[in-house]
N, C-alpha and C positions, 0 to 999 in steps of 0.2 A: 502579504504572503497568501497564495492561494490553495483550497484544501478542497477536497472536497465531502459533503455529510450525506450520509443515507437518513430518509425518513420514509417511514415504512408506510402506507397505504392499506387503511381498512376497509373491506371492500364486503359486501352480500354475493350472492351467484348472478344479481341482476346485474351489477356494477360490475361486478369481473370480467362478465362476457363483454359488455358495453368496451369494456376499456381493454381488452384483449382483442375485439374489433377492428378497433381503431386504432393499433396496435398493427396489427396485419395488414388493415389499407395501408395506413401512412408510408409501410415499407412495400407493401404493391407501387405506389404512386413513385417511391424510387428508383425502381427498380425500372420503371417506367422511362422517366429521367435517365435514369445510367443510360439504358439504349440507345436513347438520342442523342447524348453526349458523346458516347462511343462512335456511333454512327457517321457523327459531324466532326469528330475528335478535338472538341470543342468543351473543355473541362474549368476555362476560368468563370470565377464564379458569378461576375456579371453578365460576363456574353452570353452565358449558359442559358439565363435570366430571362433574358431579350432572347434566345432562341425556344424556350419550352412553357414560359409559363402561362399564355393567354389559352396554350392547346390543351395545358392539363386543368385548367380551372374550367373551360368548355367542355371536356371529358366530366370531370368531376363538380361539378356546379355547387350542390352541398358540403362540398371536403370547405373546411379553414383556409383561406386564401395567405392568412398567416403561416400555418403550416406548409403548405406548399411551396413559403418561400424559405420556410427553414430543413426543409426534402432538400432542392433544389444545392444549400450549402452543403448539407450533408454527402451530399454525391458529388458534389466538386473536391470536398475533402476528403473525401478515398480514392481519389484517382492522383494525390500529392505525393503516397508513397511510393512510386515507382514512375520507370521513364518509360516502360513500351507497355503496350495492352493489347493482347490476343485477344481478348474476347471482352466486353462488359460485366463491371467487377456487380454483384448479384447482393441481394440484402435477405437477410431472414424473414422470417415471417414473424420470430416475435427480437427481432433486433429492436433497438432503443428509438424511442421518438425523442426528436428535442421542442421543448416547449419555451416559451419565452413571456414575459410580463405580460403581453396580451393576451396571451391563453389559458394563463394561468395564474390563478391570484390565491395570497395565504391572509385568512384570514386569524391573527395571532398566530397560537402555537399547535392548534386544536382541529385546524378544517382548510381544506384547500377549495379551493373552484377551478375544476380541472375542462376543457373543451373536451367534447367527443362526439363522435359521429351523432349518436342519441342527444344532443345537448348539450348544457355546460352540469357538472356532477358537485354538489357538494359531497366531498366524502373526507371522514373523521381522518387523523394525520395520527401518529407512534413518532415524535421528535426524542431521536437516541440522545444527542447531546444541545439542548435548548440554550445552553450561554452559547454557542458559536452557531446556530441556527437565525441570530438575526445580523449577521455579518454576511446572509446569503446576496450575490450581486451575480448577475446574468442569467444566463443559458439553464435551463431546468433538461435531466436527464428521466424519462419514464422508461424503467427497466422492469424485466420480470427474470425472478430468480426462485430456483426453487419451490413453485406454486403461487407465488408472492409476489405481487406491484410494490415496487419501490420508488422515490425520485432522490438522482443524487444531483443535491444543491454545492454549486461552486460557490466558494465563501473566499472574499478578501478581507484575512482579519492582519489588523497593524501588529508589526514588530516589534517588539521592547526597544527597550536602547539598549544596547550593550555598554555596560560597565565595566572600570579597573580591574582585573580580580585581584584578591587579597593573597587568592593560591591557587591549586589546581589539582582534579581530580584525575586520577590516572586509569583506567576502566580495562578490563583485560579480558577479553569474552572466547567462552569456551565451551565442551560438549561437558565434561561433566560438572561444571560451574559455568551455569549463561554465563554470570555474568561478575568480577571479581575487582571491588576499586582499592584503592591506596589507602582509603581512612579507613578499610578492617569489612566493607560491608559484602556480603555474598551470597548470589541467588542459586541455591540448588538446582543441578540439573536431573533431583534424582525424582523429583515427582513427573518431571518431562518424560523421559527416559520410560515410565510406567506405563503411561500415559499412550506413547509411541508404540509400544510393544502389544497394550490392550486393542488400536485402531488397527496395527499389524495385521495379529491375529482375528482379529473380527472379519479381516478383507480376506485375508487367504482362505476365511472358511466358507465365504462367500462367492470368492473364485473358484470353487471345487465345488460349489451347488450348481454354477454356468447359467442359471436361469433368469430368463427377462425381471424378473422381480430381485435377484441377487445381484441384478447389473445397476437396476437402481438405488439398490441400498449400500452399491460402494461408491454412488457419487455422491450418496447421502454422509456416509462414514469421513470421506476426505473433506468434504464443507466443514465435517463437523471438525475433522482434525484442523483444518485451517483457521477458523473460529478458535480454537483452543491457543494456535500459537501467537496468534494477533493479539488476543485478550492479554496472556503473557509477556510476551513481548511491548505489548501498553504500561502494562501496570510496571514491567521492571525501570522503560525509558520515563514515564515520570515521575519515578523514584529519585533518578538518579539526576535528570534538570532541577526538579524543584530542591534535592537536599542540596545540590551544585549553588543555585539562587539565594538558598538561604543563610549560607556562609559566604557566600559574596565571593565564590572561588570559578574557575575555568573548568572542560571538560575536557580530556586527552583521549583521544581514542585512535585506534592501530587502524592501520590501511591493509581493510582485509582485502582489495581486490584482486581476481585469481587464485584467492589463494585453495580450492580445490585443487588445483593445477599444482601449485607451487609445495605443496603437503600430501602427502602421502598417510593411507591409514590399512591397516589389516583388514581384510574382507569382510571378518568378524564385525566390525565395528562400522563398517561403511553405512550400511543404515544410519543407526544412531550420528552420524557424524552430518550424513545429510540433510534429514530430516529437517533439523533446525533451522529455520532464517536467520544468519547472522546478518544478511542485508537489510531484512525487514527492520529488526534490532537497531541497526546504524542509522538508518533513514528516519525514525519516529524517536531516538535519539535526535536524532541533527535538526528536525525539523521543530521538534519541542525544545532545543534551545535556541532558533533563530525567534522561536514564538515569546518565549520569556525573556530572550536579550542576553541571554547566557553566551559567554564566549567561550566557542568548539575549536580545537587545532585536531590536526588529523598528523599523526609522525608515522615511521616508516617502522616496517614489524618487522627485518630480520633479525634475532638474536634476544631479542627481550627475554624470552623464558631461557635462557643460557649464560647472560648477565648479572653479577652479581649487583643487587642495590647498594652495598656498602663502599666495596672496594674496585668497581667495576672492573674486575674481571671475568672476561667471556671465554669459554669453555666448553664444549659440549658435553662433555662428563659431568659437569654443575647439576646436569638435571638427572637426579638421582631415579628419578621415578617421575609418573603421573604428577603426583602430588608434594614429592619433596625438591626440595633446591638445595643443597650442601656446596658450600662455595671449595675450590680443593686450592685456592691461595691462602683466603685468610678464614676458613672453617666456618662462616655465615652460614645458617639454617634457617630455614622458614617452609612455607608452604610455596608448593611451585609458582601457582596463579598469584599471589599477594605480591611475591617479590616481582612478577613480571607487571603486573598494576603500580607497582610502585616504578622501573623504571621508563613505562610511558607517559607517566606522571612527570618525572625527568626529562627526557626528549621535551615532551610537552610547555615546560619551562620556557628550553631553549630558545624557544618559535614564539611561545605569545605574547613577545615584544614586538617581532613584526607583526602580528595579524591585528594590534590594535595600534599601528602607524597608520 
């Protein structure tokens, strides 16, 4: 399975210009490339090869003859999304270099040897997650985000096996409960919700300053907000694979796709309703159970919160409120979210006799 790890790069003022440099060439030198490829409209990536590269290493004689050939792909791979071209598609100035095993070598978990204009650089390495940092295999990404040199390592780490389950959890995810399963467990949505309303108001007070330093501190405020819901959004989806793994059960989760479109909410509430990543949720779900071998079914979400668990009967009147479910055939109560985890736990049943045929 392939993922990809940020590790952050500690760099002095010397090393940051060095590497911000080299950084601006490598995307000068493509931008170079696009032209000529444009010009000759000549985008496959060997012909491209055979038509630019003796002119750009004679232009640039000191640049990495390595890099130059990993430019070269890079500009054949942006000319892949589309079929006509007005003009030569253009590169940043601090867009991504890609590096590869010749140009760059990690020395443990501690120090890389990075190429650059200046040299090759030792410089000290921040490994955010070191058990899945040596599962790294290809292509190295140097990115700059937020004042900060990063490199993000594509990692092919092995799949578990997947196993019988014994049972399955039914997971029902929501604004003001992320997240609600069938065995009783559930993530408040009300520290989010706080959370949301404090980055709100910090931007709108900042939109009403208008100034060059208020513009930067609302792309600071949304990094920060996005950093907020990933960390959350982590910590709930390995909750819920690993206690899934440890009872040797399945995971059931509802097929939210569209579903803005397909649900409606009060204006009031539109914010709050958006704000969240229920995709993000499902994907670091899905993909931490393809990691640990846990077996995921996906069933269909019309009716779950209007279904009784007991005596399934469906009703729109069932859903007494937000938070209650009052069944009005055979007087079942519970909490709204609990009973609708419990019937995609159901659904979920049904299927995960095919999904491990």
């Amino acid at each position: 399975m392939k993922q990809i790890l940020k590790v952050k790069l500690i760099t002095d003022k010397i090393n940051y210009k060095v590497l911000l440099d080299t950084m601006n060439f490598f995307n000068k030198i493509c931008n170079d490339i696009s032209k000529i490829a444009f010009e000759n409209k000549e985008f496959n990536v060997f012909k491209l090869h055979h038509l630019v590269y003796k002119n750009i290493r004679f232009l640039y004689p000191n640049f990495s003859s390595q890099l130059v050939i990993r430019a070269i792909k890079v500009v054949s791979d942006s000319y892949k999304s589309k079929n006509e071209y007005s003009q030569p598609n253009l590169f940043r100035k601090l867009a991504s270099v890609v590096f590869d095993n010749r140009v760059i070598k990690f020395y443990g978990d501690d120090i890389v040897n990075i190429w650059t204009l200046n040299g090759r650089l030792k410089l000290p390495i921040n490994v955010f997650n070191k058990e899945l940092f040596y599962y790294r295999k290809g292509e190295i990404d140097l990115v700059f985000n937020e004042g900060s040199f990063y490199l993000l390592c594509t990692l092919e780490i092995p799949i578990g096996k997947k196993y019988k389950p014994k049972g399955i959890v039914g997971v029902d995810l929501g604004v003001k409960k992320i997240a609600v399963t069938s065995l009783g467990d559930t993530f408040s949505g009300e520290q989010v919700e706080k959370k949301r309303k404090q980055y709100s108001s910090h931007r709108q007070r900042l939109q009403k300053r208008g100034t060059r330093s208020a513009k930067r501190r609302i792309k600071k405020v949304g990094s920060k907000e996005s950093r907020f819901r990933k960390d959350t959004n982590h910590v709930i989806s390995k909750f819920l694979v690993m206690k899934a793994k440890a009872l040797g059960y399945s995971i059931a989760l509802e097929n939210l796709k569209g579903i803005n479109k397909r649900v409606t909410v009060r204006q009031v509430n539109r914010n709050e309703r958006m704000s969240w990543s229920f995709a993000q949720l499902r994907n670091y779900i899905t993909y931490k159970a393809e990691l640990y071998g846990v077996p995921l079914v996906i069933v269909p979400t019309p009716y779950t919160s209007q279904t009784c668990n007991k005596c399934r009967h469906c009703e729109k009147g069932n859903r007494k409120s937000q938070e209650v479910f009052l069944c009005k055939l055979c007087g079942h109560t519970e909490n709204a979210d609990f009973n609708a985890s419990k019937n995609i736990a159901y659904l979920g049943e049904q299927s995960i006799s095919l999904l491990l045929t």
